[in-house]
VOZA-213672 format. One record per residue (C-alpha): residue in three letters; x, y, z; residue number from 1. Coordinates in nm, 3 decimals. Layout:
VOZA-213672
   type      east     north        up   seq
    ALA         X         Y         Z   NUM
...
END
This chain:
VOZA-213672
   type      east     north        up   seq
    UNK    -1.883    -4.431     2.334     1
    UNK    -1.624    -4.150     2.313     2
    UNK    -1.669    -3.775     2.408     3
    UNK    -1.477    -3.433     2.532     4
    UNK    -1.690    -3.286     2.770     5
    UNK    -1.419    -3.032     2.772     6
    UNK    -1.231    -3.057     3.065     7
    UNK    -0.878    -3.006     3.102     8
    UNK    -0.597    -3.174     3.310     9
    UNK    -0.406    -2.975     3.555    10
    UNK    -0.146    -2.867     3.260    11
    UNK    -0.417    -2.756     3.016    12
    UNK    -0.396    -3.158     2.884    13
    UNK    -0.689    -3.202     2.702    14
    UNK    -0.927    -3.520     2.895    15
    UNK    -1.128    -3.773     2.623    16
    UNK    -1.375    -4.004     2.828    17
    UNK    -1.486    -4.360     2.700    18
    UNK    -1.782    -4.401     2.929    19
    UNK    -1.950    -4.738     2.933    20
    UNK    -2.111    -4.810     2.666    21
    UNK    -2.243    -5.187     2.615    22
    UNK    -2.173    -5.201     2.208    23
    UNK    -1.868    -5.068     2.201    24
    UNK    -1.701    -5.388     2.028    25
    UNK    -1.959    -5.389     1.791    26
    UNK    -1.827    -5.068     1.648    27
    UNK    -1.681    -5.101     1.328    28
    UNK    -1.300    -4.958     1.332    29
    UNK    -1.380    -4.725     1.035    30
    UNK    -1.643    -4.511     1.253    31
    UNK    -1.423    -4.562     1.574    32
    UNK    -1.142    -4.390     1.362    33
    UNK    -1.301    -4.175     1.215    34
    UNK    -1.455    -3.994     1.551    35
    UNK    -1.141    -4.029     1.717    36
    UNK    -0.963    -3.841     1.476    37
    UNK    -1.225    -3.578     1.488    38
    UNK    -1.265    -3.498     1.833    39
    UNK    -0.865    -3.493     1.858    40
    UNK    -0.870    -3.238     1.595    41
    UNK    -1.093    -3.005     1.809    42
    UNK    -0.878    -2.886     2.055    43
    UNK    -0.617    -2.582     1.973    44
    UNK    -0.309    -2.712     1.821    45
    UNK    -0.147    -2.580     2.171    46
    UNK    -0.343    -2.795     2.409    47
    UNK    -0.331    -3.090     2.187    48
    UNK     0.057    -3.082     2.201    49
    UNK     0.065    -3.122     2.547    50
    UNK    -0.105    -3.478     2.535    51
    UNK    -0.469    -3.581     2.573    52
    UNK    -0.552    -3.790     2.899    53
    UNK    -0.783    -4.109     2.817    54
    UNK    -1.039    -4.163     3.099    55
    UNK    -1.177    -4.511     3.054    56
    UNK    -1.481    -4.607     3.217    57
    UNK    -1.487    -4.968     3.327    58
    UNK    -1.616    -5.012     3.618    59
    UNK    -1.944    -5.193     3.534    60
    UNK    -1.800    -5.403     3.283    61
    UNK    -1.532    -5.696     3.210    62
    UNK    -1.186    -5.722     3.169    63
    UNK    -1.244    -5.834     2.837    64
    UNK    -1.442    -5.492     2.742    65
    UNK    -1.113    -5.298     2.911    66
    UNK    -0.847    -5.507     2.707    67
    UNK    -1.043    -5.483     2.395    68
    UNK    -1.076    -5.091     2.464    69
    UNK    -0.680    -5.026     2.525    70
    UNK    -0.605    -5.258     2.256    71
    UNK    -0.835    -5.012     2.052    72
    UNK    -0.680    -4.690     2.153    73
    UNK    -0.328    -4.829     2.131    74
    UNK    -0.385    -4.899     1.765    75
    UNK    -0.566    -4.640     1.639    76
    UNK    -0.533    -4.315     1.861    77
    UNK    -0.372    -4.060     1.645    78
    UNK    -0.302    -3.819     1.892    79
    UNK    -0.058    -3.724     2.111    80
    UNK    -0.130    -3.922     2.453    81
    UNK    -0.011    -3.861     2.830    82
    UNK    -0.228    -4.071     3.075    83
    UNK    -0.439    -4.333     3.050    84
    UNK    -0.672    -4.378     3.350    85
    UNK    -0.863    -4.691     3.385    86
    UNK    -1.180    -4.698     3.625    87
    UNK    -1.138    -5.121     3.679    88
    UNK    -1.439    -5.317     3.691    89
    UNK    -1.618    -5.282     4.019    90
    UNK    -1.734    -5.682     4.083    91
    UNK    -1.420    -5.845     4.272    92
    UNK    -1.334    -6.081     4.045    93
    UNK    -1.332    -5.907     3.718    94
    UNK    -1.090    -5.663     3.908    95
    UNK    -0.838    -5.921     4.040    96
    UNK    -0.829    -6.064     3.666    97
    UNK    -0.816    -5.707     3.562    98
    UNK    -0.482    -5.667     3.824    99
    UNK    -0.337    -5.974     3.638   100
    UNK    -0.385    -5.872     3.314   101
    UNK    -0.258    -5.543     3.263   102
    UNK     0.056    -5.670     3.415   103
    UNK     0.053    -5.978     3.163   104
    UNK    -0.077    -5.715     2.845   105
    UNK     0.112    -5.387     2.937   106
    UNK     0.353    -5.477     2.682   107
    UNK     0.116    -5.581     2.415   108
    UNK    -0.063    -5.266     2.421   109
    UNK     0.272    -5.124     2.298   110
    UNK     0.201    -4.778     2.435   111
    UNK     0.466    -4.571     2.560   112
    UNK     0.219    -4.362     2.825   113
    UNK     0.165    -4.493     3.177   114
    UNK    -0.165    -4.703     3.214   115
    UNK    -0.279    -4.587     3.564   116
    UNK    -0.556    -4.862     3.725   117
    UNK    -0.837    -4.703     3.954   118
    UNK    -1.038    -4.860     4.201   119
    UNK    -1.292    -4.595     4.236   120
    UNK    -1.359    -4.212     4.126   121
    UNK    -1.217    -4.108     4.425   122
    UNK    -0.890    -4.220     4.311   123
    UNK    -0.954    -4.021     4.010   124
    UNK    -0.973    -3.718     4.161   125
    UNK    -0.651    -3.717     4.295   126
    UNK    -0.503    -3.669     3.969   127
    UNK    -0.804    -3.438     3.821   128
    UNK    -1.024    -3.182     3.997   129
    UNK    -1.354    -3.224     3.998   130
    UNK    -1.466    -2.884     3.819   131
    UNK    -1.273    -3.084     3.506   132
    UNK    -1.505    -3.425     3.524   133
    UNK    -1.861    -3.503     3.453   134
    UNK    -2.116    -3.571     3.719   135
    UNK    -2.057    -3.947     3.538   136
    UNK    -1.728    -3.926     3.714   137
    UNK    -1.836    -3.762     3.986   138
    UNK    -1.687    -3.417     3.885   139
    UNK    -1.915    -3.102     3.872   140
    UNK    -1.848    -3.011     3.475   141
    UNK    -2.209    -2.935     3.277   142
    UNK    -2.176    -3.141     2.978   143
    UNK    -2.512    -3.237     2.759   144
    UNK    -2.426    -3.475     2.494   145
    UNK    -2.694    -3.302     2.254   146
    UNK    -2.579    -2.950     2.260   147
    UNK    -2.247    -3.059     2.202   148
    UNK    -2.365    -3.189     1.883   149
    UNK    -2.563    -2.884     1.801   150
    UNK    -2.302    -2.652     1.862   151
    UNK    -2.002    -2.883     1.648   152
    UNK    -2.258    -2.932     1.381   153
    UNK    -2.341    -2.538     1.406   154
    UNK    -1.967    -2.446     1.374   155
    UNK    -1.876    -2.716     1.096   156
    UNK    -2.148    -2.601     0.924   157
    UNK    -2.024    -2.194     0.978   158
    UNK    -1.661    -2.303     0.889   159
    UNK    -1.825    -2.440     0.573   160
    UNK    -2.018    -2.135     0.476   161
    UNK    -1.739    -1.948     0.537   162
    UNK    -1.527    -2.094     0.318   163
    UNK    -1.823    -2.148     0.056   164
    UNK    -1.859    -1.786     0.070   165
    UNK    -1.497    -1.705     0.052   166
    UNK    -1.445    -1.929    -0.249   167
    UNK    -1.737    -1.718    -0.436   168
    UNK    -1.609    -1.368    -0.366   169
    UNK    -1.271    -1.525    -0.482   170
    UNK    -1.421    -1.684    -0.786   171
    UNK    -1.645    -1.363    -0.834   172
    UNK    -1.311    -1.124    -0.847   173
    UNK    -1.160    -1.387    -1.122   174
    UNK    -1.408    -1.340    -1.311   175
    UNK    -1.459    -0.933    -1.248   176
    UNK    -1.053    -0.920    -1.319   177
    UNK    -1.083    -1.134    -1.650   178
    UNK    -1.379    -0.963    -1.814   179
    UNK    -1.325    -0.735    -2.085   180
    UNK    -1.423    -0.373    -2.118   181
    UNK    -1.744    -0.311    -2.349   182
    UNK    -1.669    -0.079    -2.671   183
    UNK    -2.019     0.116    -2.651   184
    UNK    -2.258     0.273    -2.398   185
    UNK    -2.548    -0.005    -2.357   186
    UNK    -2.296    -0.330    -2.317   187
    UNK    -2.160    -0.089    -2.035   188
    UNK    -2.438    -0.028    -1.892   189
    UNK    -2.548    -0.402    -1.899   190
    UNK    -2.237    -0.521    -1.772   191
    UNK    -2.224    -0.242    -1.478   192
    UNK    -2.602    -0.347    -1.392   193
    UNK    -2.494    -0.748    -1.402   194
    UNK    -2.225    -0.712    -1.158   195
    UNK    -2.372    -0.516    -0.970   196
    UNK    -2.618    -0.708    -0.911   197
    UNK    -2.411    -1.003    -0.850   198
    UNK    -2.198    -0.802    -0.603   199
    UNK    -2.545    -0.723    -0.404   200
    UNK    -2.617    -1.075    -0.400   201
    UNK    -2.298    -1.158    -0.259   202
    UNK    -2.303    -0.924     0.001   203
    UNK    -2.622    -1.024     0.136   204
    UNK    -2.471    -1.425     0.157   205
    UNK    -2.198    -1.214     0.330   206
    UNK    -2.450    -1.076     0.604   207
    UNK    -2.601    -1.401     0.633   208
    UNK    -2.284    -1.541     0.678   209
    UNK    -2.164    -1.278     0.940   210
    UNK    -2.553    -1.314     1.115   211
    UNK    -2.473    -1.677     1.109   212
    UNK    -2.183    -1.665     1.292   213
    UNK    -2.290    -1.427     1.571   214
    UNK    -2.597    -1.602     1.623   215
    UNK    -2.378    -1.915     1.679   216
    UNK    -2.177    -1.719     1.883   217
    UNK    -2.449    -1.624     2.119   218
    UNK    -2.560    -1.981     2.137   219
    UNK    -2.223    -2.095     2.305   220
    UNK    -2.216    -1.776     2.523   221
    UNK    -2.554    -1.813     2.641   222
    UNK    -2.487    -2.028     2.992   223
    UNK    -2.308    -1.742     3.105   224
    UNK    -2.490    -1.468     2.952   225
    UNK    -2.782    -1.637     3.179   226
    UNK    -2.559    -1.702     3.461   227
    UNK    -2.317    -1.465     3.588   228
    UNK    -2.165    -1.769     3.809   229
    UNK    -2.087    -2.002     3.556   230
    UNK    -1.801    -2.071     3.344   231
    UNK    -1.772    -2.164     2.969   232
    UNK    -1.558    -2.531     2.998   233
    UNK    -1.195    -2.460     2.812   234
    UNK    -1.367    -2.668     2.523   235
    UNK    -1.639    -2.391     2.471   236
    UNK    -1.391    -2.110     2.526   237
    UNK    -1.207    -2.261     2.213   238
    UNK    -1.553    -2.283     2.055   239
    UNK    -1.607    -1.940     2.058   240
    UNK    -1.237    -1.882     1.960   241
    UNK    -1.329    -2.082     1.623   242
    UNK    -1.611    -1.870     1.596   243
    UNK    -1.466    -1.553     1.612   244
    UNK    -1.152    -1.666     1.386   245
    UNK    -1.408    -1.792     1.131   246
    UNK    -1.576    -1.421     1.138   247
    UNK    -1.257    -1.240     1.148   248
    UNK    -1.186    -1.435     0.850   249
    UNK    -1.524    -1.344     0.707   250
    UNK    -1.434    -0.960     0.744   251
    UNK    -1.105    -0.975     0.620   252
    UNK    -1.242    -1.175     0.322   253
    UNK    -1.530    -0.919     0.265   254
    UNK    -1.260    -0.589     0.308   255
    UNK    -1.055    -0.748     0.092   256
    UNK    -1.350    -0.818    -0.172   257
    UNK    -1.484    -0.479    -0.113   258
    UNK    -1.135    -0.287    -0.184   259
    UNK    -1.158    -0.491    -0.473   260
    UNK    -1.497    -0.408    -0.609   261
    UNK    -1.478    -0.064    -0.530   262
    UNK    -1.170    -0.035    -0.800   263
    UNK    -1.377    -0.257    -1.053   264
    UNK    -1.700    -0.062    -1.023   265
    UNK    -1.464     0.284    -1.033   266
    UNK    -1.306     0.138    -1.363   267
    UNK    -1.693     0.005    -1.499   268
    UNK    -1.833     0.337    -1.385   269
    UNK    -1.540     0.508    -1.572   270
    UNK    -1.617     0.292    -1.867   271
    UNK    -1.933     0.387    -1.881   272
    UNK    -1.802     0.781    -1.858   273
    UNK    -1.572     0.652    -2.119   274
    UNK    -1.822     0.573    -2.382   275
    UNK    -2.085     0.829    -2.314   276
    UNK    -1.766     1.086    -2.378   277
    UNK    -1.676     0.869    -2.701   278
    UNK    -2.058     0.863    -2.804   279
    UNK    -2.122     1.216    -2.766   280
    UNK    -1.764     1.356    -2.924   281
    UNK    -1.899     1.158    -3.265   282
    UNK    -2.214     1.314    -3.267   283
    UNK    -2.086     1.647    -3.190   284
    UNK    -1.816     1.657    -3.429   285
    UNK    -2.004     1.542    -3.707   286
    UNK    -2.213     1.824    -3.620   287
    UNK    -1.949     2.020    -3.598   288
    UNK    -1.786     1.916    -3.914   289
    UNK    -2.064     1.951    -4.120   290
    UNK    -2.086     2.315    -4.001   291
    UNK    -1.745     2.395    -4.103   292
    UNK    -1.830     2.258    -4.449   293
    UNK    -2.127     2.473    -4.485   294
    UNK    -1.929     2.757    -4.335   295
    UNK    -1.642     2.639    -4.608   296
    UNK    -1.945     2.680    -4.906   297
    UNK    -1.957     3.059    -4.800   298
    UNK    -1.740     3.135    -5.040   299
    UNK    -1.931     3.468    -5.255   300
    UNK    -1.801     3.779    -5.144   301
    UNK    -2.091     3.988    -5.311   302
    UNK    -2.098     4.189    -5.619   303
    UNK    -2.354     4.439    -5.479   304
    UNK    -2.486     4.591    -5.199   305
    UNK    -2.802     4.400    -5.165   306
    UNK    -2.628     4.089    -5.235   307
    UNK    -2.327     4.107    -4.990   308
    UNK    -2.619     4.231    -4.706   309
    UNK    -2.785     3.912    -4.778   310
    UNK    -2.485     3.717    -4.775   311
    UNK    -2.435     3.918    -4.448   312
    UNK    -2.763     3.807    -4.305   313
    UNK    -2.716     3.416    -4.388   314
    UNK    -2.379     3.433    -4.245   315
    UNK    -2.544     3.545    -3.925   316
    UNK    -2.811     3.241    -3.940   317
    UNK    -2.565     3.041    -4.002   318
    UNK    -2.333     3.164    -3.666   319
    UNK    -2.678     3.137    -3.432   320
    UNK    -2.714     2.759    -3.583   321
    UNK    -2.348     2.739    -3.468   322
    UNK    -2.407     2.834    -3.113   323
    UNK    -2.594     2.518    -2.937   324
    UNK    -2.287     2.278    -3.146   325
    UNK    -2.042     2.487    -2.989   326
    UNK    -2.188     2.503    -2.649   327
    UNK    -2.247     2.169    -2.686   328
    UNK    -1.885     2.080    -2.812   329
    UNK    -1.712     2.283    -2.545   330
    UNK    -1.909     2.166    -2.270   331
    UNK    -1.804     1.810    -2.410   332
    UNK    -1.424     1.936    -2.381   333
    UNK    -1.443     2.067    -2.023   334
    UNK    -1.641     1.713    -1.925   335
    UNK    -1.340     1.592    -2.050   336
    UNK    -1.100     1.793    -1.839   337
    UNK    -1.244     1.691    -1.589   338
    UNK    -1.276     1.309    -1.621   339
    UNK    -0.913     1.354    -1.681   340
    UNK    -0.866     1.575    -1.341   341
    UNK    -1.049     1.265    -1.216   342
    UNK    -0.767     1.064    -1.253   343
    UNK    -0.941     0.849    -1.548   344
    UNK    -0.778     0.533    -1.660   345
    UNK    -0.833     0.671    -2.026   346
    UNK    -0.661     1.041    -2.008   347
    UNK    -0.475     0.955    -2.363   348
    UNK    -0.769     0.889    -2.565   349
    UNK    -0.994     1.170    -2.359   350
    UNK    -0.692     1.434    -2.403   351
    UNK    -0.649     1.476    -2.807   352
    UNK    -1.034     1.476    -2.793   353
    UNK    -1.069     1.748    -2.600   354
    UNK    -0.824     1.930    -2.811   355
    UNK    -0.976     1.826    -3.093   356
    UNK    -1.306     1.973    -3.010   357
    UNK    -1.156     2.301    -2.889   358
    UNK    -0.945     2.331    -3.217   359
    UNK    -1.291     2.290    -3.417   360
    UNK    -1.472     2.564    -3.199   361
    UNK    -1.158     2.788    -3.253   362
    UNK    -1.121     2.728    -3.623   363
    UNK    -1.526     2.791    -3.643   364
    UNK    -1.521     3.126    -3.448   365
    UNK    -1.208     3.254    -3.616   366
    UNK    -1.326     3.176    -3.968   367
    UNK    -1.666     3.327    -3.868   368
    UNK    -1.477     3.650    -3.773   369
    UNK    -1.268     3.631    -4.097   370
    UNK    -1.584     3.614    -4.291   371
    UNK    -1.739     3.917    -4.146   372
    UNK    -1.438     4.105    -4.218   373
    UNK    -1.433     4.043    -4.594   374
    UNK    -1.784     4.124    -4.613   375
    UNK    -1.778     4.443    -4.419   376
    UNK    -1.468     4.526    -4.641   377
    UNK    -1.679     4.392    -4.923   378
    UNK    -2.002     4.583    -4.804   379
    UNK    -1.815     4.928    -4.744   380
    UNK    -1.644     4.825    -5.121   381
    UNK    -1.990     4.818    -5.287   382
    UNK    -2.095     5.100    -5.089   383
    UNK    -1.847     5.350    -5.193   384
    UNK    -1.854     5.220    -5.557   385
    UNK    -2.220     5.306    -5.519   386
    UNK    -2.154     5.632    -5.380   387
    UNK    -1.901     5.686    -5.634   388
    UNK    -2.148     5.576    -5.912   389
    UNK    -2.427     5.797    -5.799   390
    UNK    -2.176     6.092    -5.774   391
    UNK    -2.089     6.074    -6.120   392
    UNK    -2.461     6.065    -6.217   393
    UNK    -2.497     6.338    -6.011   394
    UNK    -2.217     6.533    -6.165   395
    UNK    -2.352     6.446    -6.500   396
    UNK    -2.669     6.598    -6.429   397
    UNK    -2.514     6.898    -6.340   398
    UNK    -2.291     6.955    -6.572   399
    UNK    -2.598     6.888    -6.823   400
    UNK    -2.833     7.137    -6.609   401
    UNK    -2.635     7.425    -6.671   402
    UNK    -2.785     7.645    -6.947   403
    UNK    -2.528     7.718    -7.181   404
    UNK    -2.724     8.060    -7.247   405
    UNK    -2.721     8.150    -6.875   406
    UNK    -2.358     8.103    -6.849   407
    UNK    -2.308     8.375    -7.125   408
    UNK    -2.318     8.641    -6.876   409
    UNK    -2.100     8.746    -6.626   410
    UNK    -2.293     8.686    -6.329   411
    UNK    -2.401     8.328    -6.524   412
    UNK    -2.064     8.188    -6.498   413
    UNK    -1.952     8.251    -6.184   414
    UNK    -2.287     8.128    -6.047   415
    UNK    -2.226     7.789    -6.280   416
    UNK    -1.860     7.827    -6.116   417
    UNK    -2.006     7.838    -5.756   418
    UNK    -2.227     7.529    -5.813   419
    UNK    -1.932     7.332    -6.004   420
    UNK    -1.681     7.373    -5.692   421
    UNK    -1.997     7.337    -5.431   422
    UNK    -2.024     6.984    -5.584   423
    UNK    -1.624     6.912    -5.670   424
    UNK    -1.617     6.928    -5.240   425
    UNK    -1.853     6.627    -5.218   426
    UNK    -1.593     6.422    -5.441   427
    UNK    -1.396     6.327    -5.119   428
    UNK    -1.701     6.157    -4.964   429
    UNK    -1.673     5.876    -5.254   430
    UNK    -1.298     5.817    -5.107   431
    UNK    -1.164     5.740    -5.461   432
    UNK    -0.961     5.967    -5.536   433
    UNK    -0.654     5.797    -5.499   434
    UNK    -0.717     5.455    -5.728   435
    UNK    -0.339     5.317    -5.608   436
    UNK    -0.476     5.409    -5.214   437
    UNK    -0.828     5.199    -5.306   438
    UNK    -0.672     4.909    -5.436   439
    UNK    -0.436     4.862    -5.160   440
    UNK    -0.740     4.894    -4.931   441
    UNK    -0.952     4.646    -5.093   442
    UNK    -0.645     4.382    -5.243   443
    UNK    -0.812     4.077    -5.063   444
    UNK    -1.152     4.078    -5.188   445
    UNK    -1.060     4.249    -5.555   446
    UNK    -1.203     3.969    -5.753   447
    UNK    -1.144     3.996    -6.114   448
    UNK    -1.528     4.135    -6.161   449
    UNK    -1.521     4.380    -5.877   450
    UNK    -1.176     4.485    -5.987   451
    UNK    -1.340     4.531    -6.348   452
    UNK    -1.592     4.720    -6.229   453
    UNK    -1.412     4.967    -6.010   454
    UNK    -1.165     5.011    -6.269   455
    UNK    -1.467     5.089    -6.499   456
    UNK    -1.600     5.293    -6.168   457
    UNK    -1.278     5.460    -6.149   458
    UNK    -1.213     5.537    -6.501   459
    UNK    -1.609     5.725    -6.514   460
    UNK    -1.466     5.922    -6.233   461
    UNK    -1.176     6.053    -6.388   462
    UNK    -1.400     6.093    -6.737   463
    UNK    -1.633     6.335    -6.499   464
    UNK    -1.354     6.514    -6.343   465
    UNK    -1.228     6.566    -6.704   466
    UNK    -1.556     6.711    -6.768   467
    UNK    -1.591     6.941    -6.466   468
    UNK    -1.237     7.074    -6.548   469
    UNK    -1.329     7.111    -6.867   470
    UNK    -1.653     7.340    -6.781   471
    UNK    -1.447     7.513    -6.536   472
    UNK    -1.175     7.598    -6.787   473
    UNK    -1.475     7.746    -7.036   474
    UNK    -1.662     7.956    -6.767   475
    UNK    -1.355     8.078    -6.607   476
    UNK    -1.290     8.229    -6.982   477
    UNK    -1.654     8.370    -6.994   478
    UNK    -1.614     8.504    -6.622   479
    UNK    -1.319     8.678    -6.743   480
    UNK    -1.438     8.832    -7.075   481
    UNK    -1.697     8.989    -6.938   482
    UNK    -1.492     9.154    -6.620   483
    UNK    -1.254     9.308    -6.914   484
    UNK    -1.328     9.732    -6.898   485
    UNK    -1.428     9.868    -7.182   486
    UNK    -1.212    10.160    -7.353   487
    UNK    -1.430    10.443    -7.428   488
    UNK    -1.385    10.680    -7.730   489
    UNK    -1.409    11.061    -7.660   490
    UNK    -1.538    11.295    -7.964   491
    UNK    -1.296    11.506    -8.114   492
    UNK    -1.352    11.890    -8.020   493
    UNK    -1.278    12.016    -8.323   494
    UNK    -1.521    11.807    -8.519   495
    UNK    -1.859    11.933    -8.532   496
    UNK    -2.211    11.826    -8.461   497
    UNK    -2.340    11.838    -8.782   498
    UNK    -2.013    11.630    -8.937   499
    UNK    -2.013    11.285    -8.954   500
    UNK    -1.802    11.126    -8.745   501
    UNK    -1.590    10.840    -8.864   502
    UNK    -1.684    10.498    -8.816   503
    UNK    -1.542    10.349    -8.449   504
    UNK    -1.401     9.948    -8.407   505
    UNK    -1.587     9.773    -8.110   506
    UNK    -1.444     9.550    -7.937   507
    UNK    -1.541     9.150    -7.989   508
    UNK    -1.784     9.039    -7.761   509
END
């Protein structure tokens, strides 16, 4: 009973046909209002300013059926209208009455638009062109009642999924923007896999959407992608404008929801970074720490050789135990760096534990280095203590070797002499020869009980030197004894052979 085939008047006035249709006052005034005001919303807000032009189609049918249809419009049109054109009824007496009533109703109809009678199509076409009319009204516009529905109820149903769709991705991002950051690595990773999956989801309703719509699209194109003649009516041109608005709002909606994911999934995936980075610092740093208290426990220098090697050897085990921790904890601090070069949300809490872990590595090494030192002091400590021991066994032994009959003689002291100064030379190979020099070299590590025992050391040294000075002293005396010449005693001349000769002092031996 009511239609826009989608022709156009010759300002671009959009033209609404009532063609007869034998029910029309049986239509209730809800349904006749309600597709009036639809089909005058489907024009572009432009065309519909100019005015809609009213074609009513009378002309097999009463003057009753056009009175009742004016009355209609004039109550209830709620557009903007220009012309009215009424197609009379054709039988010659329903027209005269129809002559004599518009002039007696004009008024009544209280609209403020010409009401322009027609006899016959003919007339009409003096005010439209035919490429603007139905064949109905003898015009030369396609126009199939059925494919106007499909198309409308195509691109209602496309606005509607549009908008469907839009409210999700919007209701999507509220909830993305309100959800709180997990504190540990498997709610992260749960909550990264959930939207993610959600996001997917939503950007397959998006190509369905966007398939939708172009699929629509080349359903209203299609007469003239078959025909290279014809001509999409001004009604379908503004179809396909809807169509292409509604997916030009689809792609802003979907760049606008993708900018928008791609900063939540940076800040998840950073999360995620975020906790890994947190997950493995604990576990490295209590590794860490309780390397540096073992390292701490190290705290025997030695008393011995064999005992400060040993200590040597497990300070050594426990450096190589040290080396995957350390790897480990400064590949953790350069990961770091990194996430932080990365522009990370969370640079303050990734910064001090980076430092952190570098500090630890750094305290590790240096106190590793610092141990080694002591014991190689303590080491070369024990060693020369040995050395110093051993020499004054060895001097002992000598001194005890020497056969205090063999020294009687000349040639037996200075040989004793020889082998006491051969063996005074080796003295400088203990190095302790200068106590005051020893102590300063050896301060740190001079525990009470190695400083008791080097004095002790120390104070057998200077007991055997004592003793070798001693021995040298005495066989210096013998040596020179016997080198003393002996005074000879001539005989006297005068005294005689047979005489005896007075008794001559020898010298003490």
């Amino acid at each position: 009973f009511f239609f826009c085939a989608g022709g156009r008047g010759k300002d671009g006035a959009p033209i609404i046909t009532f063609p007869e249709f034998a029910g029309f006052s049986e239509i209730p005034d809800d349904d006749f209002l309600n597709v009036v005001t639809y089909l005058t919303s489907i024009p572009s807000l432009e065309a519909a300013s100019i005015g809609f032009i009213i074609i009513i189609d009378r002309r097999r049918d009463k003057w009753s059926a056009v009175k009742a249809s004016l009355t209609r419009i004039a109550g209830a049109f709620p557009g903007n209208l220009q012309l009215v054109f009424v197609l009379r009824p054709s039988r010659f007496i329903q027209r005269a009455i129809a002559d004599i009533g518009i002039k007696l109703y004009r008024d009544d109809f209280k609209m403020k638009v010409p009401i322009i009678m027609l006899n016959s199509v003919s007339d009409l076409h003096g005010y439209i062109d035919k490429s603007q009319l139905t064949r109905e009204l003898g015009g030369t516009l396609e126009y199939g009642h059925s494919q106007w529905i499909h198309h409308r109820t195509a691109i209602e149903n496309f606005a509607m999924t549009v908008k469907a769709t839009a409210q999700m991705l919007q209701s999507f991002g509220t909830d993305l923007a309100e959800t709180e950051l997990p504190n540990d690595v498997q709610c992260t990773e749960e909550l990264l896999s959930s939207h993610t999956e959600h996001h997917c989801k939503l950007k397959d309703e998006l190509k369905l959407a966007v398939k939708q719509g172009a699929t629509l699209l080349t359903c209203i194109r299609e007469p003239v992608t078959r025909s290279a003649n014809s001509k999409l009516s001004p009604d379908e041109l503004e179809n396909v404008a809807t169509v292409e608005r509604l997916l030009a709002q689809l792609d802003e909606t979907e760049k606008a929801f993708d900018q928008f994911w791609t900063k939540h999934h940076l800040k998840l995936e950073q999360c995620l970074q975020l906790r890994h980075f947190e997950h493995d610092f604990r576990e490295v740093k209590l590794t860490l720490d309780n390397l540096m208290e073992t390292q701490a426990g190290f705290a025997d220098i030695g008393d011995s050789v064999t005992r400060v090697e040993n200590l040597l050897k497990e300070q050594k085990h426990l450096e190589e135990k040290g080396q995957e921790p350390l790897e480990k904890a400064q590949s953790l601090a350069l990961h770091g760096e990194q996430l932080i070069q990365n522009n990370h949300y969370a640079v303050d809490s990734i910064r001090p534990k980076c430092v952190e872990l570098r500090r630890i590595c750094d305290d590790f090494t240096n106190e590793t280095k610092k141990k080694y030192d002591i014991l190689g002091k303590s080491l070369e400590l024990h060693k020369q203590l040995d050395k110093a021991s051993q020499w004054c066994e060895a001097g002992i032994y000598l001194l005890a070797s020497q056969a205090v009959d063999k020294c009687q003689s000349q040639e037996g002291a200075e040989t004793a002499l020889v082998e006491i100064e051969k063996f005074l030379i080796t003295a400088k190979e203990h190095q302790l020869s200068n106590p005051k020099e020893f102590y300063n070299q050896f301060d740190m590590i001079l525990t009470p009980e190695i400083k008791a025992n080097a004095q002790r050391i120390v104070q057998k040294l200077e007991d055997v030197q004592e003793m070798f000075d001693k021995r040298q002293v005495s066989l210096k005396k013998l040596a020179a004894k016997q080198t003393r010449p002996v005074q000879p005693v001539a005989p006297h001349p005068e005294s005689s052979p047979k005489r005896a000769s007075p008794k001559i002092t020898r010298p003490a031996a």
